[in-house]
N, C-alpha and C positions, 0 to 999 in steps of 0.2 A: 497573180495567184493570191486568193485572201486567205490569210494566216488563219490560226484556231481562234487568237484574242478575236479576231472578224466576226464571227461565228457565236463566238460566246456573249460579245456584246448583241446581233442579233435577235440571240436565245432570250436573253434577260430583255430587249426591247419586245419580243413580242409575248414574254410575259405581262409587262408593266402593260401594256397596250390592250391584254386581255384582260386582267385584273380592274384597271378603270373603266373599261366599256361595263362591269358588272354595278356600276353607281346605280344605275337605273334598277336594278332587281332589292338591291340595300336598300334604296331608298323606299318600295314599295312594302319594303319588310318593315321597316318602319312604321311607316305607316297603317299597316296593316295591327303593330303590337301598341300602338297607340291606341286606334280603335276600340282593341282587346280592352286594356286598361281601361276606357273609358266605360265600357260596359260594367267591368268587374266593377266599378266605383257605384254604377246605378243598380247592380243587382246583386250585390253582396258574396262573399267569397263558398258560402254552399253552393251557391248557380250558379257562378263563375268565376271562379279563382283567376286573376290579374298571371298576367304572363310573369313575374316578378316568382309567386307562389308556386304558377307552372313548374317554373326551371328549376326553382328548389327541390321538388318533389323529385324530377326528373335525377339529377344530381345526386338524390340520396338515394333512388332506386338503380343509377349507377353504382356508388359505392357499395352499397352491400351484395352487388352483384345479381342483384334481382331481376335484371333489365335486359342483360346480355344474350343470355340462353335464348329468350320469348324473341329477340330481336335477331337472333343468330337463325333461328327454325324459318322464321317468316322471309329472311331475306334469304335464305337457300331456295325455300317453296315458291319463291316469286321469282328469282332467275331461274328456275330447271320450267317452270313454264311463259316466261317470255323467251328464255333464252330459244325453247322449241319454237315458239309462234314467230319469232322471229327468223329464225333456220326456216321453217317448214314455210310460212308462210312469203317472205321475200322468195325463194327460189320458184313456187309456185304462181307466185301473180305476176314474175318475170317470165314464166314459161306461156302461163295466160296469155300477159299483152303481146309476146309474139307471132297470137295468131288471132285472126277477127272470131274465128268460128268457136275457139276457148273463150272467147271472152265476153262473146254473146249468151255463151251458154252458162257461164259462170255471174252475170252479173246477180240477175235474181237470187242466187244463192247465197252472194254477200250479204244481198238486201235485208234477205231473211236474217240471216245469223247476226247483223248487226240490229236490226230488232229487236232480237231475241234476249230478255234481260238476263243479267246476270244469273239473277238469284233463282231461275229457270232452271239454267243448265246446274246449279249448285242442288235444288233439288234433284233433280237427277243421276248426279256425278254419288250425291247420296244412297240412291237407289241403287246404284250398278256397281261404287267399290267401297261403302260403309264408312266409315269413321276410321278416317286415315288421310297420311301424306296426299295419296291419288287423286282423294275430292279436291282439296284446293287447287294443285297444280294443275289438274285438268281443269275448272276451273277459269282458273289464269289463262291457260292457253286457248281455251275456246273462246272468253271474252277480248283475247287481244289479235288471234290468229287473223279476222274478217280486216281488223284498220291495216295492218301490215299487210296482207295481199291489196286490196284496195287501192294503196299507195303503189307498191310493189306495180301492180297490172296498170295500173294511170301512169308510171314513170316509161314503162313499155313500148304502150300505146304512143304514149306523144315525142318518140323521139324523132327527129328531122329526118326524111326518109332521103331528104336533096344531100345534108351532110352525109350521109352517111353512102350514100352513091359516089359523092366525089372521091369519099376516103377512097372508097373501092375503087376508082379510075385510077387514082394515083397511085394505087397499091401499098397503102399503106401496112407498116405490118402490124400482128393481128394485137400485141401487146398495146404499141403505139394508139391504135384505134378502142383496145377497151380504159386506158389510163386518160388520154384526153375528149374520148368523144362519150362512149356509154358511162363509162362509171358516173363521171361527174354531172350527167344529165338527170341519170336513174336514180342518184342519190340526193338530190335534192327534192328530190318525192317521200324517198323513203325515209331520212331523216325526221321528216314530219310526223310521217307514222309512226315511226320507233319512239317518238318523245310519248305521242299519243297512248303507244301500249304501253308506255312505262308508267306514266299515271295510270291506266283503266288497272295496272296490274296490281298495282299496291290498291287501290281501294279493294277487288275483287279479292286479294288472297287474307285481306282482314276481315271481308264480308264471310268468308269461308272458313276461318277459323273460329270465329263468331258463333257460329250455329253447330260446325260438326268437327272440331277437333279440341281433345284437351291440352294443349299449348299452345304456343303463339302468342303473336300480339292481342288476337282478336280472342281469344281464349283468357287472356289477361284482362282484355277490356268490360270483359262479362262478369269478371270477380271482382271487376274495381264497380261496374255497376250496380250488382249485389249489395256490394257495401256503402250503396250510393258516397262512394269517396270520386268526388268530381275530378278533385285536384291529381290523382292520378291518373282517371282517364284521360285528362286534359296531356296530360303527359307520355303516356303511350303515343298519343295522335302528333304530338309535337316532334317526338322521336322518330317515328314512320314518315312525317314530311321532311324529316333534316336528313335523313337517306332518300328521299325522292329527290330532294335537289342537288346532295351530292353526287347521286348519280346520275343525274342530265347536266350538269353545270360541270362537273369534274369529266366525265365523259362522251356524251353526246354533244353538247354545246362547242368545244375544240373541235370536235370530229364535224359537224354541221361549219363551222370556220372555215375547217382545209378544203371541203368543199364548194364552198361559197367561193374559193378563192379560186379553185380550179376552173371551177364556170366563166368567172369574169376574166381569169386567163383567156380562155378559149374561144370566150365572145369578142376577146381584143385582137 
C-alpha cells in the first residue's frame, strides 16, 4: 500500500517535471524580449518603447487600477464565447464524425465559415445587435466555433473501428471503453483545437472591441492610439498575451499532458 508521503512526493515530482519541461517556452520569451529591445534601441522609444518601458507602463496602469476593469470585460467576453464554441462546437463535430453522411454534408460548410474573416462576421454581429456585449461574444464564437468542430469531427472520423469491435467482443463496459479508448483518442484532436480557438479568441474579442464597444481592452487600445501613447498600447497587448498563456500553460497544456499520457497508456 503507498502511504500519503508516496503520493505527495509524486505530486511535487510531477510538478518539478512540468515546470522544467516549460525551459523551452522561457527561453523563446527571451528571446523574443531581446529582439523587442533590439529594435526599441534602432527606433527610439515613440515607435517602440523597449519591453523594460512596456512593463513599467503596464505596472502603473495596474496600480492605479486602470487596467483591471478593461482586462476583467474582455476576459468575461472571451470565455462566454469560446466557452460556447467550445460546448456547441465539440458536441456537434462529435456527433458529425459519427456518421459519413454528417460529415460529408458538413465539411463545405466548415470550409466556408473558416474562410470567412473575422472582421466579416464583426461587421455584421454590428448590424444585427449594435454596440454591445453580443457583437464581440458572438464574434468570438463564430470565429472559433468552425476550428473546434473541425478537430472535434477529424477526432470522430479516425477512431479505430478494429478497437473498438474488439472492445465490443469483449464486452467491455461502457465507462471502461469511453475512459481508455474514445476519450483519450478524441481528445488529442480536440486539444489542438481548443488551444487554436483560444488564440483566434483573444485576437477577435480585441478586434471587436476595437471598432464597436466602449470598453475593453480593444476600447482602451483606441484611446491609447488617439493619444498616440505607444508605450501603453504596447502594454495592453502585453497584458492580453500574459492571460493567453496563462490560460493554455496553466490550463490546457496539463490537460493536453493527462492526455498524451493516457494514449501512450493504451498504445502500450
Amino acid at each position: 500500500m503507498k502511504g500519503p508521503w508516496y503520493r505527495v512526493q509524486s505530486a511535487l515530482a510531477a510538478i518539478l517535471t512540468y515546470l522544467w519541461s516549460g525551459w523551452g517556452a522561457i527561453a523563446s520569451l527571451l528571446l523574443f524580449c531581446a529582439l523587442w529591445e533590439w529594435g526599441a534601441q534602432l527606433n527610439g522609444p515613440l515607435v517602440l518603447p523597449g519591453p523594460q518601458a512596456t512593463l513599467a507602463q503596464l505596472w502603473h496602469m495596474l496600480d492605479s487600477g486602470l487596467a483591471q476593469p478593461e482586462l476583467i470585460i474582455s476576459t468575461r467576453r472571451t470565455l462566454q464565447g469560446l466557452g460556447a464554441s467550445l460546448l456547441i462546437g465539440s458536441a456537434l463535430g462529435l456527433l458529425a464524425g459519427r456518421s459519413l453522411t454528417a460529415a460529408m454534408l458538413s465539411r463545405p460548410l466548415i470550409t466556408l465559415l473558416l474562410g470567412m474573416p473575422p472582421i466579416a462576421w464583426l461587421v455584421l454581429a454590428m448590424l444585427w445587435f449594435g454596440m454591445g456585449d453580443t457583437t464581440p461574444v458572438f464574434t468570438v464564437f463564430i470565429a472559433c466555433f468552425p476550428i473546434v468542430f473541425a478537430g472535434a469531427m477529424q477526432g470522430a472520423r479516425t477512431l479505430d473501428n478494429q478497437l473498438r469491435r474488439v472492445a465490443q467482443a469483449y464486452r467491455l463496459p461502457w465507462r471502461m471503453q469511453l475512459t481508455d479508448l474514445y476519450l483519450p483518442h478524441v481528445m488529442s484532436y480536440l486539444i489542438p483545437a481548443w488551444i487554436t480557438a483560444l488564440g483566434t479568441s483573444w485576437k477577435v474579442v480585441v478586434m471587436a472591441e476595437l471598432l464597436s464597444t466602449t470598453d475593453g481592452v480593444g476600447a482602451a487600445l483606441a484611446v491609447s492610439r488617439s493619444q498616440l501613447d505607444t508605450a501603453s498600447s504596447l502594454a495592453w497587448v502585453v497584458a492580453v498575451l500574459a492571460l493567453l498563456l496563462a490560460a493554455e500553460y496553466l490550463l490546457l497544456e496539463p490537460l493536453k499532458r493527462r492526455v498524451e499520457r493516457w494514449r501512450l497508456e493504451t498504445e502500450q
